[in-house]
C-alpha positions as protocol buffer text, in pm:
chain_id: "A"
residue {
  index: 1
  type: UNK
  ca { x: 919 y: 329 z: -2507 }
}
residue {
  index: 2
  type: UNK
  ca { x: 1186 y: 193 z: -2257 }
}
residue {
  index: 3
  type: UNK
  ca { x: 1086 y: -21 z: -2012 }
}
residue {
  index: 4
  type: UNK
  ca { x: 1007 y: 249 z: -1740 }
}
residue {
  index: 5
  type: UNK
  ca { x: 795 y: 443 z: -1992 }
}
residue {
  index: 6
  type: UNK
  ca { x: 495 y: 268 z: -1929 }
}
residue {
  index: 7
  type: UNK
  ca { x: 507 y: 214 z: -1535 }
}
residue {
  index: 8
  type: UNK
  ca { x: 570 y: 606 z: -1501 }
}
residue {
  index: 9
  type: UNK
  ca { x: 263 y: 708 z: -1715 }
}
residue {
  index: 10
  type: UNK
  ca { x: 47 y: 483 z: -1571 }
}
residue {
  index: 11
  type: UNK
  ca { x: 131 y: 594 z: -1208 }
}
residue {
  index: 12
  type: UNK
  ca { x: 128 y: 945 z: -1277 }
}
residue {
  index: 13
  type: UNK
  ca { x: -195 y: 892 z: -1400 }
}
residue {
  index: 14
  type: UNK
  ca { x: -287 y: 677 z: -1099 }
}
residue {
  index: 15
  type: UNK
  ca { x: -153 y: 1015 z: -918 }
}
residue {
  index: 16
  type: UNK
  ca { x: -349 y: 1238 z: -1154 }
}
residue {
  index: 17
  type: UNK
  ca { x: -706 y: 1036 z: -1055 }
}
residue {
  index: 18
  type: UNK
  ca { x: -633 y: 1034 z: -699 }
}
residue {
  index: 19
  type: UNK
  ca { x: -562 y: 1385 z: -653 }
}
residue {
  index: 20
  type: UNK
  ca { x: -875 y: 1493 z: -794 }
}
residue {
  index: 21
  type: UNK
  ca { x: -1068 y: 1262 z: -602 }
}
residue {
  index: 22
  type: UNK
  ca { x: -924 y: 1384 z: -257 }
}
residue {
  index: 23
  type: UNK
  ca { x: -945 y: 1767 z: -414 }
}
residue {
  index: 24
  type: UNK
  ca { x: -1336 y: 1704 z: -520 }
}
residue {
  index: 25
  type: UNK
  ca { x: -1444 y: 1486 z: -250 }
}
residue {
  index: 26
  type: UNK
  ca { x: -1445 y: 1655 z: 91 }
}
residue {
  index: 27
  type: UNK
  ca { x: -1577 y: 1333 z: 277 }
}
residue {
  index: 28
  type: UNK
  ca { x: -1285 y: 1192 z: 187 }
}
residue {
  index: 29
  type: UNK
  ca { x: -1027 y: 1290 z: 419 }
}
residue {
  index: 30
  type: UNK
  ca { x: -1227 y: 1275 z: 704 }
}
residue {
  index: 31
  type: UNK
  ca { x: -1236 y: 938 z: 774 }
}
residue {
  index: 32
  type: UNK
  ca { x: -883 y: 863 z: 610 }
}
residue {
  index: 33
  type: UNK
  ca { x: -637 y: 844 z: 981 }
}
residue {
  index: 34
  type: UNK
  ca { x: -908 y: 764 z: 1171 }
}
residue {
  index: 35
  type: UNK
  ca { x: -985 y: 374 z: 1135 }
}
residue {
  index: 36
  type: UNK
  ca { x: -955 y: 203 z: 1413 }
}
residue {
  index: 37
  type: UNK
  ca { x: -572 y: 54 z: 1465 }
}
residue {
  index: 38
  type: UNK
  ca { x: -472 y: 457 z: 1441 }
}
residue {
  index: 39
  type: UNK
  ca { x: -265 y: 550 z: 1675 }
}
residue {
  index: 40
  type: UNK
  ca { x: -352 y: 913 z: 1823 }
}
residue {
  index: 41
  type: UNK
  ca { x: -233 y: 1075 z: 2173 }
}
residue {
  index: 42
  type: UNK
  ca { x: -323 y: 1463 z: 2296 }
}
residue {
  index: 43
  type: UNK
  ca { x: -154 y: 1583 z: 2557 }
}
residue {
  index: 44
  type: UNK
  ca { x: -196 y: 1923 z: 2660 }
}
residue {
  index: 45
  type: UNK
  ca { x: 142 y: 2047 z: 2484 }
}
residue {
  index: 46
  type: UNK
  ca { x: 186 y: 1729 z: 2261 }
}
residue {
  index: 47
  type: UNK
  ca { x: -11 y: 1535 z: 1998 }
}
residue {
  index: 48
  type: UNK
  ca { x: 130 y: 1205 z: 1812 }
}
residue {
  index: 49
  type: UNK
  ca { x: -72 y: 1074 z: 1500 }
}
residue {
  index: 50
  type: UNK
  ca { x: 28 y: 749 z: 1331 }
}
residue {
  index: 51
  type: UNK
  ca { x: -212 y: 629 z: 1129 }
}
residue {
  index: 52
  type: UNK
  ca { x: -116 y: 242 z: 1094 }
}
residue {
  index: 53
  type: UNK
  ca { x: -405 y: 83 z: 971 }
}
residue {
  index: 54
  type: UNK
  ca { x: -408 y: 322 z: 726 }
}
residue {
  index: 55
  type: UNK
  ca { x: -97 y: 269 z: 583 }
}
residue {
  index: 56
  type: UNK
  ca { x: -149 y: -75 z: 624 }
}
residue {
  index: 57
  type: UNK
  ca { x: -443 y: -61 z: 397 }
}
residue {
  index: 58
  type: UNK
  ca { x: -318 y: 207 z: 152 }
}
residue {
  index: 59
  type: UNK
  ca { x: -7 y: -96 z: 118 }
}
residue {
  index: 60
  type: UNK
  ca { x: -228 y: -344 z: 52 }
}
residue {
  index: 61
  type: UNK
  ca { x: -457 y: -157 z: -230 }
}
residue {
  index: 62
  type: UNK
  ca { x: -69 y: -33 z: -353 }
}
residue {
  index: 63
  type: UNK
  ca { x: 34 y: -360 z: -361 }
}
residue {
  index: 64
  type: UNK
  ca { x: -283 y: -511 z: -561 }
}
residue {
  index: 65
  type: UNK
  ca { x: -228 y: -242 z: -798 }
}
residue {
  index: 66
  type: UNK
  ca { x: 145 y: -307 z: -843 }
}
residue {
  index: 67
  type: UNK
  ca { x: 27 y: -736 z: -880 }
}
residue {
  index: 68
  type: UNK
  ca { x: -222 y: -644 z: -1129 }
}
residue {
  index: 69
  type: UNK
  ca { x: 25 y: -408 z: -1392 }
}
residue {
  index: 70
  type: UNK
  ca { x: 282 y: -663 z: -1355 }
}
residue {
  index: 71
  type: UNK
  ca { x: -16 y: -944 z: -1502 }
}
């Protein structure tokens, strides 16, 4: 395997795991976007979502992940 080989099958396994736990767990998603730090405005013709904590945490976890292949 090139050097790529290994990175891309272990990510789209990463992918693999994660879809079927959002598919199987329906708790999930519901508090996913809503920590506190999320940003979300209804108006009567507008809505904004931007869920920056979450990001910020999904980055984090990301990054570990990332840290911890590269070991």
């Amino acid at each position: 395997m090139n050097q790529f080989g290994k990175p891309l099958i272990i990510l789209g396994l990463v992918l693999v795991v994660a879809g079927l736990v959002i598919s199987f767990s329906p708790r999930l998603p519901t508090w996913l976007g809503r920590l506190p730090g999320d940003i979300n405005i209804k108006r009567e013709d507008f809505s904004l979502h931007i869920p920056l904590t979450t990001c910020l945490i999904i980055s984090a976890v990301l990054s570990f992940v990332m840290w911890l292949m590269r070991k």
